[in-house]
C-alpha positions in Angstrom: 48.0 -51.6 4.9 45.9 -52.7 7.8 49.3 -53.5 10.9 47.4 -56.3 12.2 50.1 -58.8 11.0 52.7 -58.7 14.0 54.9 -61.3 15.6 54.5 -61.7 19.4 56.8 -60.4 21.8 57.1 -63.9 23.1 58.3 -65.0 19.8 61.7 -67.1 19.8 65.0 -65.1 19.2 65.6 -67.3 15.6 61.6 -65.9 14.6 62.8 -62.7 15.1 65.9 -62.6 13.8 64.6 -63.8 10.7 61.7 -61.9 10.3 63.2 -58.9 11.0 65.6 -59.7 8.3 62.6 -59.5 5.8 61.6 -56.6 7.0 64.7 -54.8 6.8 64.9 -56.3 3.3 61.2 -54.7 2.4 62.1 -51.6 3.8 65.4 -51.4 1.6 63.5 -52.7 -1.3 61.2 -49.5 -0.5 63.5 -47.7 -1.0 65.6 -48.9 -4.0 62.8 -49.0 -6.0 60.5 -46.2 -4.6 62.6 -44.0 -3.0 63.7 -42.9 0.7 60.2 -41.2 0.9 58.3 -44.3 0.5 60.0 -46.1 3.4 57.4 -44.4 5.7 55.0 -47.1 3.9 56.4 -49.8 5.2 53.7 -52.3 6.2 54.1 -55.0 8.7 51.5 -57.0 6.4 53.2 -56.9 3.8 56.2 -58.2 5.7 54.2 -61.4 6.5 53.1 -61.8 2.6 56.6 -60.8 1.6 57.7 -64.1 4.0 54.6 -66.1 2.3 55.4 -65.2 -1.3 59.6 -65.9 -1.4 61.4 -68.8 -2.3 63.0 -70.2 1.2 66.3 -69.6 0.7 65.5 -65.7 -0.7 66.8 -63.9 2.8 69.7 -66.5 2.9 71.4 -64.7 0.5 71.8 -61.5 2.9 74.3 -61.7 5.5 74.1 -58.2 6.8 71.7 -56.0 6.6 72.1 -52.3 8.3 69.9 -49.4 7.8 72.3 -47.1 6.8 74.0 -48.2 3.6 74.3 -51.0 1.2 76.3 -53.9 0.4 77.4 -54.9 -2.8 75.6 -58.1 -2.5 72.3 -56.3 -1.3 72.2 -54.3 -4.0 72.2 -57.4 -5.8 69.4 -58.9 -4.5 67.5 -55.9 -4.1 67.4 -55.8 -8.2 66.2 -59.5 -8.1 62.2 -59.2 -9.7 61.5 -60.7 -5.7 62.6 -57.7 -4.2 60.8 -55.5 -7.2 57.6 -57.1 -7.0 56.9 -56.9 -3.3 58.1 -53.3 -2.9 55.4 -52.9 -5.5 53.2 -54.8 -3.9 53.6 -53.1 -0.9 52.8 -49.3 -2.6 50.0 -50.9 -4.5 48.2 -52.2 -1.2 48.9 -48.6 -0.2 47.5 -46.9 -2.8 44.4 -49.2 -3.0 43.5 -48.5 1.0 43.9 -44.6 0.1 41.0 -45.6 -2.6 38.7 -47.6 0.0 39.7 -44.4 2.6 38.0 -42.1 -0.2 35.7 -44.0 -1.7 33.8 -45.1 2.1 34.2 -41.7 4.0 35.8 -39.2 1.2 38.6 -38.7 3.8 40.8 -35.4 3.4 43.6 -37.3 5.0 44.2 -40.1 2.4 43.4 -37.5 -1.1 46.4 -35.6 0.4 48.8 -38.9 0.5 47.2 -39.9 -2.6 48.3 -36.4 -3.9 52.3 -36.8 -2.0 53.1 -40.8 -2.9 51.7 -39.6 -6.6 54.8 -40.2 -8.1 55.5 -43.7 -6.4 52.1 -44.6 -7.1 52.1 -44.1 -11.2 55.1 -45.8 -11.2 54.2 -48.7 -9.2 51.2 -49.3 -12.0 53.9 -48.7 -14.5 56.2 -52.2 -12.9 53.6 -54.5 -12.4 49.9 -53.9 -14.6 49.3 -57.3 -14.0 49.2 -56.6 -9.9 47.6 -53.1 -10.3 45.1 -54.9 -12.4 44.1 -57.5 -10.0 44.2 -55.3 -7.1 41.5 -52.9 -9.1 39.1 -55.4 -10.6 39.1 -56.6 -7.0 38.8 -53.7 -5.3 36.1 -53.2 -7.4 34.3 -56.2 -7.2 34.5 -55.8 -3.2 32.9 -52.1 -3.3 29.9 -54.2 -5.1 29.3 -56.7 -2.9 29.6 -54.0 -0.2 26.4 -52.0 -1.6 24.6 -54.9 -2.0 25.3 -55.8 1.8 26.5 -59.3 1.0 27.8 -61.3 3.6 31.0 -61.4 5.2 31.7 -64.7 4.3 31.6 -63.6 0.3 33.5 -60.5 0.6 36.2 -62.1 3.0 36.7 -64.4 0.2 36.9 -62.1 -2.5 39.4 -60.6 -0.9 41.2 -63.7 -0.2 40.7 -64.5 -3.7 43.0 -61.2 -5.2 45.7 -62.1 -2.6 46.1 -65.8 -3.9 46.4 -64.8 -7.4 48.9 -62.1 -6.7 50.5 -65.1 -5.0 50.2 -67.0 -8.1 50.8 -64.1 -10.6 53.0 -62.1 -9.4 55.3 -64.3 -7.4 54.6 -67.8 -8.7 53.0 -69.7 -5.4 52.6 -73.0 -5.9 53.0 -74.7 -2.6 49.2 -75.9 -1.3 50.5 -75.5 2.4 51.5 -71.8 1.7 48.4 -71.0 -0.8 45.8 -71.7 1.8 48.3 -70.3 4.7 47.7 -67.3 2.1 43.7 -67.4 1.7 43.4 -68.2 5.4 45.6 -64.8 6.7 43.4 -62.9 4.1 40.1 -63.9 5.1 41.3 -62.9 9.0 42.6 -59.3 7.6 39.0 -58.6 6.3 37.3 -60.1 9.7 39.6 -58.8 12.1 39.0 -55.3 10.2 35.6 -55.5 10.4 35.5 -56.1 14.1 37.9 -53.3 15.1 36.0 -50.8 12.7 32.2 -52.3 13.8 31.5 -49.3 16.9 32.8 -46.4 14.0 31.1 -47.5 11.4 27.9 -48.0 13.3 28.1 -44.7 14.4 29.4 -43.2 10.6 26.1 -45.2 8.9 28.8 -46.9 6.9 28.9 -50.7 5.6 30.2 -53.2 7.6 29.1 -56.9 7.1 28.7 -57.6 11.0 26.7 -54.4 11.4 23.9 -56.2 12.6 25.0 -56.8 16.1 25.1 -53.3 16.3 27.6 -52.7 18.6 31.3 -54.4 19.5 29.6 -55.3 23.0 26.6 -56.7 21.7 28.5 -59.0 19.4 30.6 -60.1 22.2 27.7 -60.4 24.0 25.1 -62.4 21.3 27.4 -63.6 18.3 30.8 -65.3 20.2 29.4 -68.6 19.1 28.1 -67.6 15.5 32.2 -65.7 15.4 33.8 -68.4 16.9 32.2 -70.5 14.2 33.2 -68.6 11.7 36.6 -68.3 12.8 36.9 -72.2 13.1 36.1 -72.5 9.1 39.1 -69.7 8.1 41.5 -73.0 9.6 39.6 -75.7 7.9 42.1 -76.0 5.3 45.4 -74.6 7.1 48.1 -77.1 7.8 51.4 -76.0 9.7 53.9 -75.2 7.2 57.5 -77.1 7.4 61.0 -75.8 7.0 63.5 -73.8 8.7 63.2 -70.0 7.5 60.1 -69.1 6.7 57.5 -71.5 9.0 58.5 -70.6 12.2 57.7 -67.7 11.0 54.0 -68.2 9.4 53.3 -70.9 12.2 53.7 -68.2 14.8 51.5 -65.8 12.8 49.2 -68.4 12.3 48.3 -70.3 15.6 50.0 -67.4 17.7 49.8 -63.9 17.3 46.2 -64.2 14.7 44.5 -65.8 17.6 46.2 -63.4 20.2 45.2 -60.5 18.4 41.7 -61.5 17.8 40.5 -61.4 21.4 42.9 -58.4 22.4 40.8 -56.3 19.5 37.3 -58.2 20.6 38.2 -57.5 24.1 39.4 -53.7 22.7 42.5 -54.6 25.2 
């Protein structure tokens, strides 16, 4: 979707083990589901939601995991609805960036993936209508708010909004911790976004709801307080989560790499 989810190289070996065990399991997922094609779409944000939205024990049930073949047990789980839904989830944040890639700049580039994950796409609106549905109404609701140059405040938490009740929907998220762990990760995607696209979009005459600094220097240089501000309020609500697979995990993301990656794209490091 966006790769600005990513654990830290200093992360602990038992964080990455275990992470990259999700990921290897989204991957094959990917592929079960989708086909060995749609592996290229593999999204490291996704990974982190895919961490978020199963049940703790969901990766305990893999011993081994290889890229080349299966094992009778992973096959298993990769037919579980877990593994089914975030695969799907995974194409359908795809196919909904190709639509914000065409509908802000008309871009060649995504019309032709658009045109090549076609197949993966229909049939990722075919498994889950109810996440397609929410994805588009959202989508949809964010390209108005965008014309009417809201702030980014509102359209952060629309966007927040449609990735807490996919949570919901879609994977049945119920913890508090991990909801607002959820809405505050989202809000962060559409500000980190916004900062790292603020120069090209200044310069394309495009939207972007910190356009009036004008430039990624001048709002280092006149909004750090007003942004720091801001970026106090998205952990308002976010308490560490607790448990042994998935927290380490999401705590890292959290207070360590999110933070990290915030001044290394401010600083354009």
């Amino acid at each position: 979707m966006y790769g600005y989810i990513k654990l830290q190289k200093q992360a602990n070996s038992a964080i990455k083990k275990h992470y990259k065990k999700y990921y290897c399991t989204l991957c094959k997922a990917i592929e079960q589901h989708y086909g060995e094609k749609a592996r290229m779409l593999l999204s490291y944000d996704t990974t982190f939601f895919f961490v978020l939205f199963a049940e703790e024990n969901y990766i305990q049930q893999i011993k081994k995991i290889t890229c080349i073949g299966k094992t009778k047990k992973l096959k298993e789980v990769l037919n579980q609805e877990t593994a089914k839904q975030i695969a799907t989830f995974n194409i359908l944040l795809f196919a909904t960036k190709l639509e914000d890639d065409i509908y802000d700049e008309n871009s060649p580039k995504a019309k032709l993936m658009k045109k090549l994950y076609s197949k993966q796409i229909k049939k990722a609106k075919q498994m889950s209508p109810q996440m397609y549905k929410i994805l588009k109404e959202g989508n949809e609701k964010i390209h108005e708010q965008e014309r009417k140059n809201k702030s980014l405040e509102e359209i952060e938490t629309t966007f927040s909004n449609i990735m807490v009740e996919i949570g919901k929907q879609s994977f049945k998220m119920t913890e508090p911790t991990h909801v607002e762990a959820l809405r505050m990760i989202s809000k962060w995607i559409y500000l980190i976004d916004a900062i790292d696209d603020l120069d090209e979009d200044i310069k394309q005459e495009k939207f972007n709801p910190l356009k009036q600094y004008k430039s990624l220097e001048n709002l280092r240089n006149t909004g750090y307080k007003k942004l720091g501000e801001h970026y106090k309020k998205l952990y308002k609500k976010v308490k560490p989560l607790e448990g042994k697979i998935k927290a380490p995990i999401v705590n890292h993301i959290i207070y360590g790499a999110v933070p990290n990656k915030t001044i290394k794209i401010l600083e354009r490091e």
